[in-house]
Backbone as ProteinMPNN parsed JSONL, in Angstrom:
{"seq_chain_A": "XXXXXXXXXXXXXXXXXXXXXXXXXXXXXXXXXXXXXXXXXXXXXXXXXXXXXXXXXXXXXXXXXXXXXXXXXXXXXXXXXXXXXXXXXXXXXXXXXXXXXXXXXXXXXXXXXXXXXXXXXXXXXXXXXXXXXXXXXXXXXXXXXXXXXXXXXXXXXXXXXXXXXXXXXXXXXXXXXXXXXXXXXXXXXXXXX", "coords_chain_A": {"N_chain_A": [[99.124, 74.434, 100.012], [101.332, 75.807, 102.291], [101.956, 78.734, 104.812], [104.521, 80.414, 106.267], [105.945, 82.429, 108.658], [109.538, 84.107, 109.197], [112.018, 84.821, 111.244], [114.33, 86.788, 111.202], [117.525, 85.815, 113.322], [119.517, 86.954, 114.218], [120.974, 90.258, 114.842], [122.843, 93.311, 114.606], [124.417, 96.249, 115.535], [126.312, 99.498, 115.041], [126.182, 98.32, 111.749], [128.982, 96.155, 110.354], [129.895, 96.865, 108.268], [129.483, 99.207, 107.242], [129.436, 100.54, 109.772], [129.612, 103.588, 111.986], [127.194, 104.972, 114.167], [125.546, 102.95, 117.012], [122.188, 102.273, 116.463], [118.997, 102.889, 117.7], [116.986, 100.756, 119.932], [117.475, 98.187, 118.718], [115.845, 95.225, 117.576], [115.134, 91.814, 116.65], [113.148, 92.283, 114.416], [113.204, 94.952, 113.657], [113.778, 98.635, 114.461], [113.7, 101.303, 116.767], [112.638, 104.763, 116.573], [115.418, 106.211, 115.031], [118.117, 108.569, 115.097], [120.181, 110.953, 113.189], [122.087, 114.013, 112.742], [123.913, 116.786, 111.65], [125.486, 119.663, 112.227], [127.32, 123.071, 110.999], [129.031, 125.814, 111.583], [130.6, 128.724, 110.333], [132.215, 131.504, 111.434], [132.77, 134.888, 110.15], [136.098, 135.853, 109.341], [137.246, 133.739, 110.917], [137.796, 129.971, 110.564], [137.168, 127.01, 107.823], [134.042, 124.734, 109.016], [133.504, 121.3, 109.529], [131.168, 118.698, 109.82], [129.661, 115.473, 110.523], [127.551, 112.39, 110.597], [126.726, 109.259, 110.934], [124.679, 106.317, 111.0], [124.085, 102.786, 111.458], [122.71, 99.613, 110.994], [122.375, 95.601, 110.978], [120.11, 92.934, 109.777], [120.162, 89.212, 110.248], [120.72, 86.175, 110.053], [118.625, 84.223, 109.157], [116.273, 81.644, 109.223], [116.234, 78.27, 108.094], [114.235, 76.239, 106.477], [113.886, 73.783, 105.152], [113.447, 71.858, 102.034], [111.037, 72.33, 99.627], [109.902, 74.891, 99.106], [108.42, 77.658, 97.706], [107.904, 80.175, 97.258], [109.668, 83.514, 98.657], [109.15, 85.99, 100.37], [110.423, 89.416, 101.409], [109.496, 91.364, 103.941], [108.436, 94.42, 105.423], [107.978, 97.643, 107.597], [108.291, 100.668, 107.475], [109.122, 104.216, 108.29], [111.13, 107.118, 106.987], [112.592, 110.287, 107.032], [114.147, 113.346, 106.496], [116.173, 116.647, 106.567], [117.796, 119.352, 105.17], [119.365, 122.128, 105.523], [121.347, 125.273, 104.469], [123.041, 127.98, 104.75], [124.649, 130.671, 103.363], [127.244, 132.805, 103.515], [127.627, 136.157, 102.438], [129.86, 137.808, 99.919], [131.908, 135.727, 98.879], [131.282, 133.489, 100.52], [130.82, 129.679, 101.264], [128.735, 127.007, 101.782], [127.295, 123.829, 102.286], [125.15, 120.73, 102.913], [124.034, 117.534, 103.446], [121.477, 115.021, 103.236], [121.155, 111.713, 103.383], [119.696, 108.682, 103.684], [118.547, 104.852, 103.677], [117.123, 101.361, 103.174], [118.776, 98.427, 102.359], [119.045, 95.064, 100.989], [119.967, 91.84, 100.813], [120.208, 88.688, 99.278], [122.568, 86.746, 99.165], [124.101, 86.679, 101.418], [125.195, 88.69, 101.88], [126.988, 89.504, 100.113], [126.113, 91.003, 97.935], [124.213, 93.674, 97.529], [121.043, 94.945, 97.34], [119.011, 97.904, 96.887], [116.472, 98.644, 98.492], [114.987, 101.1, 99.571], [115.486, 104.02, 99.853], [116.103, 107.922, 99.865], [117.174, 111.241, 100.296], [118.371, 114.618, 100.571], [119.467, 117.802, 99.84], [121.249, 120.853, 100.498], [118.827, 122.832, 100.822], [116.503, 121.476, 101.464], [113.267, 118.925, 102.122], [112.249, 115.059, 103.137], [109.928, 113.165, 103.9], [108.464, 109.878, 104.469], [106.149, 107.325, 105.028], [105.518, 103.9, 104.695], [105.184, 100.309, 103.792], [107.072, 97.588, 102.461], [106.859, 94.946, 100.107], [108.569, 92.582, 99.071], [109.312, 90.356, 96.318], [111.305, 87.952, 96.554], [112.132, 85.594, 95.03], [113.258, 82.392, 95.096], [115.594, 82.284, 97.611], [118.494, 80.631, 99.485], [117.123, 80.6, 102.477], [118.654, 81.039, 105.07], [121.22, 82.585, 104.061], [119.446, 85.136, 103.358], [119.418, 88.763, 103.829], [119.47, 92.072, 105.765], [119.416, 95.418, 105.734], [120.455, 98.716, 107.189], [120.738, 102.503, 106.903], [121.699, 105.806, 107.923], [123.104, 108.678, 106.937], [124.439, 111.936, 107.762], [125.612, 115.064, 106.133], [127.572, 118.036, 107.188], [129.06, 121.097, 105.456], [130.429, 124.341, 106.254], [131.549, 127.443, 105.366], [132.88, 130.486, 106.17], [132.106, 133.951, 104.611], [133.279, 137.001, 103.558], [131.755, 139.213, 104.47], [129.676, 137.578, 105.503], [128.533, 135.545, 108.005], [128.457, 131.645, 107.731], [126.488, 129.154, 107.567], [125.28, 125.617, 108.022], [122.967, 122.83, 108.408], [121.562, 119.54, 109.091], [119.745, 116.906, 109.129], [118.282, 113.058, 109.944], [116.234, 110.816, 109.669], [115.352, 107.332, 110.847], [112.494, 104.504, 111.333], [111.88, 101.228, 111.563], [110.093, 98.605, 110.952], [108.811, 94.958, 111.832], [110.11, 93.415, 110.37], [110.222, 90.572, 108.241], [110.257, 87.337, 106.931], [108.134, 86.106, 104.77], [107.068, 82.682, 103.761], [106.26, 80.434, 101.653], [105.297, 77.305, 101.355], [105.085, 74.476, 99.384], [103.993, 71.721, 100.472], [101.649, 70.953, 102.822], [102.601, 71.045, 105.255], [102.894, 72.496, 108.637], [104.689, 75.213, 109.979], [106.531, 76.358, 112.461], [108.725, 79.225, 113.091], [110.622, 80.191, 115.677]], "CA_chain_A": [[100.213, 75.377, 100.273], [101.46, 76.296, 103.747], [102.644, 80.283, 104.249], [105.128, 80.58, 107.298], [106.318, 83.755, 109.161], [110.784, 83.364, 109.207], [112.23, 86.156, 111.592], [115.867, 87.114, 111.868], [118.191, 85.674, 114.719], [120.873, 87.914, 114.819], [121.188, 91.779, 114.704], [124.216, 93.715, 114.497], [124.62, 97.911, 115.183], [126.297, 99.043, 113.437], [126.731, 97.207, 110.67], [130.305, 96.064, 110.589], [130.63, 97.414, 106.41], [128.875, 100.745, 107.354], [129.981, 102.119, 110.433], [129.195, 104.693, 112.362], [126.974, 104.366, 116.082], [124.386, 102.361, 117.464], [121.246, 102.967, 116.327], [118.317, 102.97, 119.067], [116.341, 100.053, 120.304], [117.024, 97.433, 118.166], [115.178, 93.983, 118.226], [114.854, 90.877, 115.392], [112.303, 92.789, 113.545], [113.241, 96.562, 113.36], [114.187, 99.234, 115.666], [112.63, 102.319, 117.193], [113.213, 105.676, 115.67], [116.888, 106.804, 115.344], [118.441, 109.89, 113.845], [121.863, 111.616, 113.008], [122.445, 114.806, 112.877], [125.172, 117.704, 111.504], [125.629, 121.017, 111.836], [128.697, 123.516, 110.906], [129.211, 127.086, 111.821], [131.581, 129.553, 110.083], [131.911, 132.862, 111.233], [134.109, 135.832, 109.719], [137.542, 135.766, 109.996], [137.326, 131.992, 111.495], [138.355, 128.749, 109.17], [135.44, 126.582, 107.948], [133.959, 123.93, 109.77], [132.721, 120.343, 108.501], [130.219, 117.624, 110.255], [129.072, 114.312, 110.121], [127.041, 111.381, 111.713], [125.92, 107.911, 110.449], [124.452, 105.811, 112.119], [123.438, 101.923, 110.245], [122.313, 98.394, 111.446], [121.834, 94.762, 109.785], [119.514, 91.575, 110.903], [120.574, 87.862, 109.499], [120.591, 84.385, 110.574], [117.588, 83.703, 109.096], [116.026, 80.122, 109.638], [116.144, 77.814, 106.676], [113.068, 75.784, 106.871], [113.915, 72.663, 104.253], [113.019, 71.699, 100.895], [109.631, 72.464, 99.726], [109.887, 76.263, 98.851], [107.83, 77.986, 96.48], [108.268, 81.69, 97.384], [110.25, 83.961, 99.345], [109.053, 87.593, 100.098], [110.98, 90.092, 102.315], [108.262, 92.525, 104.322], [108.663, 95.351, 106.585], [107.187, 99.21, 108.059], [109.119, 102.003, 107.737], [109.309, 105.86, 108.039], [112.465, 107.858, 106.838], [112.874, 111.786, 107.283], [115.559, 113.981, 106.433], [115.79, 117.644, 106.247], [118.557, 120.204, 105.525], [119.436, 123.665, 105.3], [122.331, 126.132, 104.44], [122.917, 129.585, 104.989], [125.829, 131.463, 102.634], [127.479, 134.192, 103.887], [127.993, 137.084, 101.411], [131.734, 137.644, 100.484], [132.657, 134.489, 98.969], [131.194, 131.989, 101.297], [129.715, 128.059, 100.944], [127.668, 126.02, 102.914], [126.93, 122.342, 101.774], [124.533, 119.644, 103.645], [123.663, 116.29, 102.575], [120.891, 114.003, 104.041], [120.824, 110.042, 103.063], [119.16, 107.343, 104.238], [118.259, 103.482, 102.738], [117.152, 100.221, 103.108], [118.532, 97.286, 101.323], [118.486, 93.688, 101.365], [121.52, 90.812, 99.835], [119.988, 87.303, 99.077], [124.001, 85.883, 99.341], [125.171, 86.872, 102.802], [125.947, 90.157, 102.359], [127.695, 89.722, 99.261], [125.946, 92.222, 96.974], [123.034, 94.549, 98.129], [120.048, 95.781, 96.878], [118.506, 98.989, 97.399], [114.508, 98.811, 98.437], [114.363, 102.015, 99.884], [116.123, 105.097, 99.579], [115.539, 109.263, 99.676], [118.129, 112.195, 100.445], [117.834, 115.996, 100.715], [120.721, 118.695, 100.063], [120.973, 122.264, 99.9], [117.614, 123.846, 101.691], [115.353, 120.811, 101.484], [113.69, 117.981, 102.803], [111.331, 114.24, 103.004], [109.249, 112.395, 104.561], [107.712, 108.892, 103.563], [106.268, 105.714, 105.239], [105.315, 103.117, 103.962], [105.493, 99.239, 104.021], [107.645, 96.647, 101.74], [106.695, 93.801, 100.328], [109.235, 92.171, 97.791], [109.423, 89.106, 95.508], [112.906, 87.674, 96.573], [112.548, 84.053, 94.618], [113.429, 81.176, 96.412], [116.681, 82.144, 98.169], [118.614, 80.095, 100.689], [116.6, 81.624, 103.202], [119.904, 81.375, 105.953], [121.494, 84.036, 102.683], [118.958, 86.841, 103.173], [120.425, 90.304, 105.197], [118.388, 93.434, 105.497], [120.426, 96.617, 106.626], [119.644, 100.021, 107.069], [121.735, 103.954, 107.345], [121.489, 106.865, 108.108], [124.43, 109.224, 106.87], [124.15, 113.558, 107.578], [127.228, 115.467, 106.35], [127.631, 119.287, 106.636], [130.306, 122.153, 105.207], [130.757, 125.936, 106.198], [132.521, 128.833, 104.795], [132.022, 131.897, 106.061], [132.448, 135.181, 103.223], [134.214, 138.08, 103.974], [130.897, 139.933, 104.706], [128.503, 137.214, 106.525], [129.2, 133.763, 108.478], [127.654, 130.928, 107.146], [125.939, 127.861, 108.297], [124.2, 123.963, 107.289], [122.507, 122.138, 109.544], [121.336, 118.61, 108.619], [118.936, 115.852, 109.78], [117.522, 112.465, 108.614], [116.09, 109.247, 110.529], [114.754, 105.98, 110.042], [111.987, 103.693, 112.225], [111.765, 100.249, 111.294], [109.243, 97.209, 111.906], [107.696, 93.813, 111.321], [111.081, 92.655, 109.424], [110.38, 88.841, 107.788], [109.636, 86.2, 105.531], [107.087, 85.373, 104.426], [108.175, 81.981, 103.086], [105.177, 79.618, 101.095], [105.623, 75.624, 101.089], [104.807, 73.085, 98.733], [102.368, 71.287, 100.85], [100.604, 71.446, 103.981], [103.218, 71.466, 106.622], [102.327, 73.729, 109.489], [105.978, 75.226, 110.746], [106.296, 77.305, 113.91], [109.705, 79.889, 113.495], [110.644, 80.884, 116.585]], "C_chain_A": [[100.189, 75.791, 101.743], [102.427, 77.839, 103.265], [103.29, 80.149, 106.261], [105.891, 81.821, 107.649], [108.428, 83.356, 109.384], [111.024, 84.794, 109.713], [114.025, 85.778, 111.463], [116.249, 86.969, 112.75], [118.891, 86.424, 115.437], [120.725, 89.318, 114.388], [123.027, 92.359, 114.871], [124.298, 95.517, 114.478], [126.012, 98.392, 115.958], [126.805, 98.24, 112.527], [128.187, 97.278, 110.582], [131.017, 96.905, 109.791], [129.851, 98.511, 106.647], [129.314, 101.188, 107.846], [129.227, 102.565, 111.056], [128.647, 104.434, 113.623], [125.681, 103.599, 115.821], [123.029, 102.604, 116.645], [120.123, 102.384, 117.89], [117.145, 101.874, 118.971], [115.938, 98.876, 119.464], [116.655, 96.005, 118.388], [115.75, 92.879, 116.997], [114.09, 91.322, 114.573], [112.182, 94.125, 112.955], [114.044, 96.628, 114.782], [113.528, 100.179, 115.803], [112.968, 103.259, 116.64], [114.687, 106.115, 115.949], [116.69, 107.705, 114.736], [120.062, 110.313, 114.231], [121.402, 113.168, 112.822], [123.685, 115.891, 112.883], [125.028, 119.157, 111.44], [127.08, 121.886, 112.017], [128.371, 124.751, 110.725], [130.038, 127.892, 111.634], [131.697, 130.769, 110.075], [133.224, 133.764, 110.264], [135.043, 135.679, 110.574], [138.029, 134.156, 110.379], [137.824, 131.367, 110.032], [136.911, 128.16, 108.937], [135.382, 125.262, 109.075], [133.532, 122.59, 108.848], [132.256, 119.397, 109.96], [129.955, 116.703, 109.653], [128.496, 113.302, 110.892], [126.22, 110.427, 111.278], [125.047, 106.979, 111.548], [123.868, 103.962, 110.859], [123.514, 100.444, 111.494], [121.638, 97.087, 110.349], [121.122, 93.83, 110.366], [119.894, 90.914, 109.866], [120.298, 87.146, 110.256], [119.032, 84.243, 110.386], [116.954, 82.397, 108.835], [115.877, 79.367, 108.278], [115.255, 76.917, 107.211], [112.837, 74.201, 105.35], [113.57, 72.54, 103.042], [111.66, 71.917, 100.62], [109.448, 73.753, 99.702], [109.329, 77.098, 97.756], [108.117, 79.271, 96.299], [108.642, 81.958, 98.826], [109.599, 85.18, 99.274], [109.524, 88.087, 101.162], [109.755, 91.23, 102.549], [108.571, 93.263, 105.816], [108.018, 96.616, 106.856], [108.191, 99.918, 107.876], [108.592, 103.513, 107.56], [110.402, 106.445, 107.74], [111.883, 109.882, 106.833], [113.897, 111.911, 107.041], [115.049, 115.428, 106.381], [116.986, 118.65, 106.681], [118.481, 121.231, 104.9], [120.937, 124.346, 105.341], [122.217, 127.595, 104.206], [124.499, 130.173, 104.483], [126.049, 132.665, 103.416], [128.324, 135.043, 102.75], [129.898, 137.509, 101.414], [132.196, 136.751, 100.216], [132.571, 133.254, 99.694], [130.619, 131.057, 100.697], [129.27, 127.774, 102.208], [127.256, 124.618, 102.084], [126.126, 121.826, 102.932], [124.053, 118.693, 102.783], [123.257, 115.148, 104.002], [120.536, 112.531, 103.331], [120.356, 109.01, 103.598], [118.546, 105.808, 102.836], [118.239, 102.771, 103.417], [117.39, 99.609, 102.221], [118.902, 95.941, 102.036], [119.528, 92.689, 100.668], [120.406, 89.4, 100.55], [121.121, 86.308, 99.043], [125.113, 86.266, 100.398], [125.751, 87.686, 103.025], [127.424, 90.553, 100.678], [127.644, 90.744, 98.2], [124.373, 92.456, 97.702], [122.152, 95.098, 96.9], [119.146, 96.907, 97.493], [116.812, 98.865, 97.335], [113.877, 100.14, 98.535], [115.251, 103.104, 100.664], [115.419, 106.768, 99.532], [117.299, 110.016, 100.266], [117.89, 113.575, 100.029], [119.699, 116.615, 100.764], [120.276, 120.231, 99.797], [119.737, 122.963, 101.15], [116.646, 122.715, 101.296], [114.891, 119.62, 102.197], [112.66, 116.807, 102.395], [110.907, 113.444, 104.056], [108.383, 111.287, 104.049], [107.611, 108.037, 104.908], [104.78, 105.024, 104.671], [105.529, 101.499, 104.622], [106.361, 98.611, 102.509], [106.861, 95.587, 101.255], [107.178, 92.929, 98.78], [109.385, 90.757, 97.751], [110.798, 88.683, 95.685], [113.057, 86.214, 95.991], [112.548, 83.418, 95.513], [115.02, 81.028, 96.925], [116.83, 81.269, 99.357], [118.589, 81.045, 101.854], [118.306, 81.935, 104.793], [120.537, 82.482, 105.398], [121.154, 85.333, 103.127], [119.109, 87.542, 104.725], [119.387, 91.418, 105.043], [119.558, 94.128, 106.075], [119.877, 97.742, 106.298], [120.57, 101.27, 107.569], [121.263, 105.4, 107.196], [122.73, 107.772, 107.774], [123.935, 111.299, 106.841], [126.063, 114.008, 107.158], [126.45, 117.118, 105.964], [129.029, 120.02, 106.656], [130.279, 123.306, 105.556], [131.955, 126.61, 106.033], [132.339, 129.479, 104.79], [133.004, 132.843, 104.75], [133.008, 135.909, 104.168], [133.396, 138.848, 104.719], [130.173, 139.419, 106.122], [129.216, 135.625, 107.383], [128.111, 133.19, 107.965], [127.401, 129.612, 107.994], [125.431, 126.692, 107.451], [124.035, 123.421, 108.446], [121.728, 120.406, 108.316], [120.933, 117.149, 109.106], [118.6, 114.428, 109.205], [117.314, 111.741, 109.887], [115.281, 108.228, 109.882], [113.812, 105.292, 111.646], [111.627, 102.786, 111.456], [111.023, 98.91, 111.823], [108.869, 96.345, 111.45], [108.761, 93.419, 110.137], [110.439, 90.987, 109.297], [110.367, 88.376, 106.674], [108.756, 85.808, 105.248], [107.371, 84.305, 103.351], [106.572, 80.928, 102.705], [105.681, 78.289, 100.721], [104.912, 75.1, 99.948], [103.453, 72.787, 98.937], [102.149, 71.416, 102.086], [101.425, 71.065, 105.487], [102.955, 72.396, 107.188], [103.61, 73.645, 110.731], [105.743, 76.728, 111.209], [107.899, 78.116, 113.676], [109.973, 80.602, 114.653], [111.904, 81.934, 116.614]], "O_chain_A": [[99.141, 76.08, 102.321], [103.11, 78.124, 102.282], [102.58, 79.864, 107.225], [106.562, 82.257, 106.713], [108.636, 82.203, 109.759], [110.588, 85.79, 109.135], [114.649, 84.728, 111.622], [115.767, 87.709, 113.608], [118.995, 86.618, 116.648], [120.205, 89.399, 113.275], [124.05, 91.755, 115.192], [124.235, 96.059, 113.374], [126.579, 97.954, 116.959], [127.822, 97.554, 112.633], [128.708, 98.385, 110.718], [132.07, 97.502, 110.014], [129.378, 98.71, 105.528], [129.88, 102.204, 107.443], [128.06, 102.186, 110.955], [129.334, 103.738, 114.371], [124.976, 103.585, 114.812], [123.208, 103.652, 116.024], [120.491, 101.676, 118.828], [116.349, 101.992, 118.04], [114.787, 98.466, 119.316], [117.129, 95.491, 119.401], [116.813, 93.168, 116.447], [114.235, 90.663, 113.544], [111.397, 94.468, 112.071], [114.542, 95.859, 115.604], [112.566, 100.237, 115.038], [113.875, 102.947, 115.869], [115.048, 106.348, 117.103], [115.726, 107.981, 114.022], [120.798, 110.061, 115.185], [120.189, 113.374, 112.771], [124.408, 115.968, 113.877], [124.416, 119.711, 110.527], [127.883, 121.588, 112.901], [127.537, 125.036, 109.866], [130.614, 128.166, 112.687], [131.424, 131.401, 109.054], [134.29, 133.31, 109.848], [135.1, 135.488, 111.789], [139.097, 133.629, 110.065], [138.102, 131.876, 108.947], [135.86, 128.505, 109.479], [136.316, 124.871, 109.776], [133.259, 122.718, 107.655], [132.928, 119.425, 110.992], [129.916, 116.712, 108.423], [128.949, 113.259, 112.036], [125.012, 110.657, 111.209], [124.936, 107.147, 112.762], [123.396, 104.077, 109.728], [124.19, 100.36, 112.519], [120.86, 97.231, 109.406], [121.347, 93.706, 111.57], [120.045, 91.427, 108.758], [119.588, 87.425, 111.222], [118.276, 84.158, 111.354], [117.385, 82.044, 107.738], [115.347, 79.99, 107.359], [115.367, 76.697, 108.416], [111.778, 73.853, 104.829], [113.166, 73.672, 102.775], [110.955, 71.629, 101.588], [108.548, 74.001, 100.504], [110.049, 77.135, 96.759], [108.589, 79.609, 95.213], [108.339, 81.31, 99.828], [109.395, 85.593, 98.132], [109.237, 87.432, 102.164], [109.188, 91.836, 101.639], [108.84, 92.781, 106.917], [107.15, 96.709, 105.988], [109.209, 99.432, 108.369], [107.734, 103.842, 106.742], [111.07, 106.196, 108.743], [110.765, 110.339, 106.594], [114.747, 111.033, 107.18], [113.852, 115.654, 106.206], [117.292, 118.895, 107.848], [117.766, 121.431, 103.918], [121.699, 123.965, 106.229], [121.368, 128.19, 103.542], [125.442, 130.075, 105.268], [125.167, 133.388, 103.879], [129.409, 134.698, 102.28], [130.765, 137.523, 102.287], [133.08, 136.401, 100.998], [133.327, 132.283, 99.655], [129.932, 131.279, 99.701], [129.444, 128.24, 103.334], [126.813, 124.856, 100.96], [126.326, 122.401, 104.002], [123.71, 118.894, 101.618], [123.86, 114.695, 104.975], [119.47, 112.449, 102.72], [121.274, 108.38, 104.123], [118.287, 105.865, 101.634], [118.966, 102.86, 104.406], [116.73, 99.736, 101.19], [119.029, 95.743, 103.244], [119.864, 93.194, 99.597], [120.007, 89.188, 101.695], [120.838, 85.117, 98.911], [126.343, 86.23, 100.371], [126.604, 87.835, 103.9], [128.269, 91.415, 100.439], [128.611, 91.272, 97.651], [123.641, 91.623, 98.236], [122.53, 95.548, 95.819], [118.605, 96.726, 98.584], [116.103, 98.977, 96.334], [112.82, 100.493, 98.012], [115.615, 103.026, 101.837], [114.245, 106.853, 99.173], [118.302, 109.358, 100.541], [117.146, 113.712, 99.058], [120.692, 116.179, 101.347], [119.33, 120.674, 99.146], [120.056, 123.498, 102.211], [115.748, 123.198, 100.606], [115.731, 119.069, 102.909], [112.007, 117.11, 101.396], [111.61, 113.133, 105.017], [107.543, 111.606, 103.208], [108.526, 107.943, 105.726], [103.639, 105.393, 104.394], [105.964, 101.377, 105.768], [106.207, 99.275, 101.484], [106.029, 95.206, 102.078], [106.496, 92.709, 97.78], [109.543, 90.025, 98.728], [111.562, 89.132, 94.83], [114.027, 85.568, 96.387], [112.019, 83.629, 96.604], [115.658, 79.989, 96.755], [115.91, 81.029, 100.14], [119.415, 81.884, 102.214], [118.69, 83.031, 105.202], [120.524, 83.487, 106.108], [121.882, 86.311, 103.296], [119.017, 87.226, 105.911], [118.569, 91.464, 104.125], [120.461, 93.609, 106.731], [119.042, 97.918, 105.41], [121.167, 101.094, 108.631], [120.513, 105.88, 106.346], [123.613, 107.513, 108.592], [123.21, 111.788, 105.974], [127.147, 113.593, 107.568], [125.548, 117.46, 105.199], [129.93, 119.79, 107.463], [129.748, 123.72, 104.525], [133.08, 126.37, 106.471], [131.665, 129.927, 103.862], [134.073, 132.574, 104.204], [133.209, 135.595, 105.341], [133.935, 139.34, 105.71], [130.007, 140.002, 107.193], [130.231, 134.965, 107.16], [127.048, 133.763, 107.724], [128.09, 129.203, 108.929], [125.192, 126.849, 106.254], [124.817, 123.499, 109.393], [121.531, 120.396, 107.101], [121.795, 116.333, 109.433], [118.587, 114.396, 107.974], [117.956, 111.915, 110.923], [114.719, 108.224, 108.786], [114.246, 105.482, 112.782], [110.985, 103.182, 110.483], [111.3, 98.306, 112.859], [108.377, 96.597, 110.35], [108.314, 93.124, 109.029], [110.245, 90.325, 110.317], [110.456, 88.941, 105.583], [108.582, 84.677, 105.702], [107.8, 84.639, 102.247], [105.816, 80.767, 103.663], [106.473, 78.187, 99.785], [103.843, 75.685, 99.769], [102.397, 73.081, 98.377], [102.738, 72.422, 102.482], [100.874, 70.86, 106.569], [102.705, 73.393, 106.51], [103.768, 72.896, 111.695], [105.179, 77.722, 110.751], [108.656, 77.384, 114.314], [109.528, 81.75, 114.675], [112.025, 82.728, 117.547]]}, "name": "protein", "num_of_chains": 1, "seq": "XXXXXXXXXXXXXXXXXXXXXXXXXXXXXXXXXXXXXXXXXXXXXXXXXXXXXXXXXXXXXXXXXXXXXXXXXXXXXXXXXXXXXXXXXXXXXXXXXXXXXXXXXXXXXXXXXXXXXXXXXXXXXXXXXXXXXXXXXXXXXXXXXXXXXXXXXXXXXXXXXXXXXXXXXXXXXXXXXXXXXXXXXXXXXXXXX"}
């Protein structure tokens, strides 16, 4: 058995089917930490306010490496954060925030997605995780497999009659060491550049 490393050619921020901006320093294998960010401020008397800020990125063109395929596994680093907060103002007010983030992954070009790695925070709360990947993807036509990744913050205010109200709302993502780990047959020894 030969085990070969298969990186991603192409990148893309943001993703075309997501939206939203750039994210920060991306390469073939990840990117460096990004983040979004919302906040909305409603005082008395005023109207409400609303926020929002995505941010998402995908890698593809991944190298197909010939017949002779035994396994496919998709492997990567990550950290995600989020963390929001709202403040009611007495008198009839709201406040909403909502923090989302995910990684997923499509074995047919983007045609249907799977979710690897997901969290989200609303209301007054928040998370923090990292971790690494390391999934069983069969033996897809490795050219097929997409990774993508988002960041989405949204916040609402309504101030009350009494108080003004507020949400504020955070999340980010750092990403690394995107590949394949792709296992042959027999004892070819292939170089992906």
């Amino acid at each position: 058995m030969a085990l070969i490393t298969d990186q991603a050619t192409s990148t893309q921020t943001p993703d075309a089917t997501l939206g939203g901006l750039a994210v920060t320093g991306i390469t073939v294998t990840g990117h460096s930490a990004s983040s979004v960010s919302a906040t909305s401020i409603s005082s008395v008397g005023g109207g409400p306010d609303a926020d929002n800020q995505t941010k998402s990125a995908r890698w593809f063109s991944f190298q197909d490496v010939g017949v002779g395929i035994v396994n496919v596994r998709l492997q990567f680093n990550w950290t995600i954060t989020g963390n929001t907060s709202i403040s009611i103002g007495g008198g009839g007010g709201s406040a909403t925030a909502s923090a989302v983030v995910n990684i997923s992954y499509s074995v047919n070009g983007g045609g249907a997605w799977t979710t690897a790695v997901s969290d989200s925070a609303s209301g007054n709360d928040s998370f923090s995780t990292t971790s690494s990947s390391n999934i069983d993807l069969g033996i897809p036509v490795l050219s097929q497999v997409q990774v993508r990744d988002l960041m989405d913050v949204q916040t609402f205010a309504s101030a009350g009659s009494l108080d003004d109200s507020s949400a504020d709302a955070t999340a980010s993502i750092t990403i690394s060491g995107i590949n394949l780990q792709v296992t042959l047959q027999d004892g070819r020894v292939i170089t992906i550049m």
